[in-house]
C-alpha positions in Angstrom: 4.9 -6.3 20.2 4.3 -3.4 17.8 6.7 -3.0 15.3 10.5 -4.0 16.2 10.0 -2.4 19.8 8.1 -4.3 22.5 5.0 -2.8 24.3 1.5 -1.9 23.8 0.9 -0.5 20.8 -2.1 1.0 22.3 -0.8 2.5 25.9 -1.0 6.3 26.8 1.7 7.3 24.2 2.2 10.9 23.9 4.3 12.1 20.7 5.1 14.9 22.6 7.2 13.3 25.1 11.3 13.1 24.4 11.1 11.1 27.3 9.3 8.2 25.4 12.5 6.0 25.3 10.5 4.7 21.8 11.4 8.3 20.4 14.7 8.5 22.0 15.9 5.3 20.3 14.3 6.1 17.1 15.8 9.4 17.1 19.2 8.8 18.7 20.9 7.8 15.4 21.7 10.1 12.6 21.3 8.2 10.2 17.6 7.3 11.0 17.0 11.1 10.2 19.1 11.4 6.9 18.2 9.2 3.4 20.8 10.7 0.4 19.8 9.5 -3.3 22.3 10.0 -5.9 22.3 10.4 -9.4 24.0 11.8 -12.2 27.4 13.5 -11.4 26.8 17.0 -12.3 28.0 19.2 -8.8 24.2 19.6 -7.9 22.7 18.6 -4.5 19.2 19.5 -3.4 18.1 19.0 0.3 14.3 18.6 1.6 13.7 18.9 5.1 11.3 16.4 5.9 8.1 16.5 8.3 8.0 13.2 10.5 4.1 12.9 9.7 3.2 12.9 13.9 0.8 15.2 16.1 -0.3 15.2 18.6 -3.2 13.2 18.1 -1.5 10.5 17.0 -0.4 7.2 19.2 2.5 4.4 19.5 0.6 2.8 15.9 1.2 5.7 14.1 4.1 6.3 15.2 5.9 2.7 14.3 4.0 2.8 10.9 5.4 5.9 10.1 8.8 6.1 11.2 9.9 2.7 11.8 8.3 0.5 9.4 8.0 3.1 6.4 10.8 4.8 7.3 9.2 7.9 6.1 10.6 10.9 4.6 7.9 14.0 3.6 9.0 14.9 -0.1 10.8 12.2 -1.5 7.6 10.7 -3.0 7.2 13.8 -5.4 11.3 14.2 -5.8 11.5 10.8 -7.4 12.4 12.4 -11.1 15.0 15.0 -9.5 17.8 13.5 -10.7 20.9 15.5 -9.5 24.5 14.1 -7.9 22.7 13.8 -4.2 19.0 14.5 -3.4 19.2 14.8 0.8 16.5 14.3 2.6 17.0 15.1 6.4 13.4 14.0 9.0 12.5 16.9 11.4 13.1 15.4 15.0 10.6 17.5 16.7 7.4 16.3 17.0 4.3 18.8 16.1 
């Protein structure tokens, strides 16, 4: 097991390939794709479209390290003092 879903971590796994039932479950929720911080209440929301950190080069590993485990979100690690009602962050589906 790799991660929360079970198979190799290490088969022919192709980032590329919205037929991977791994990507299609990640990626079937909405709310996998969207974090929203809030802060003070003062009418002001920024939104940062977020990269999902995977090529082509990269397998199942990177892939559950990224987006399951760390649940990661390009941005919000250099938006931490924005400070506005909502900061939205919103994970680009498609894979590079």
């Amino acid at each position: 097991m790799c991660g929360d879903i079970e198979t190799d971590c290490h088969d022919n796994w192709e980032t590329l390939d919205w037929n991977n039932p791994d990507i299609k479950e990640v990626y079937a929720s909405e709310e996998s794709n969207i974090k929203i911080r809030t802060g003070k209440k003062d009418g002001v929301a920024y939104i940062y479209f977020s990269s999902n950190a995977l090529y082509k080069k990269d397998d199942r590993v990177d892939f559950v390290s990224k987006i399951i485990e760390n649940n990661r979100f390009e941005w919000e690690n250099i938006t931490l003092d924005v400070d506005h009602e909502k900061v939205i962050y919103i994970r680009d589906v498609w894979l590079s």
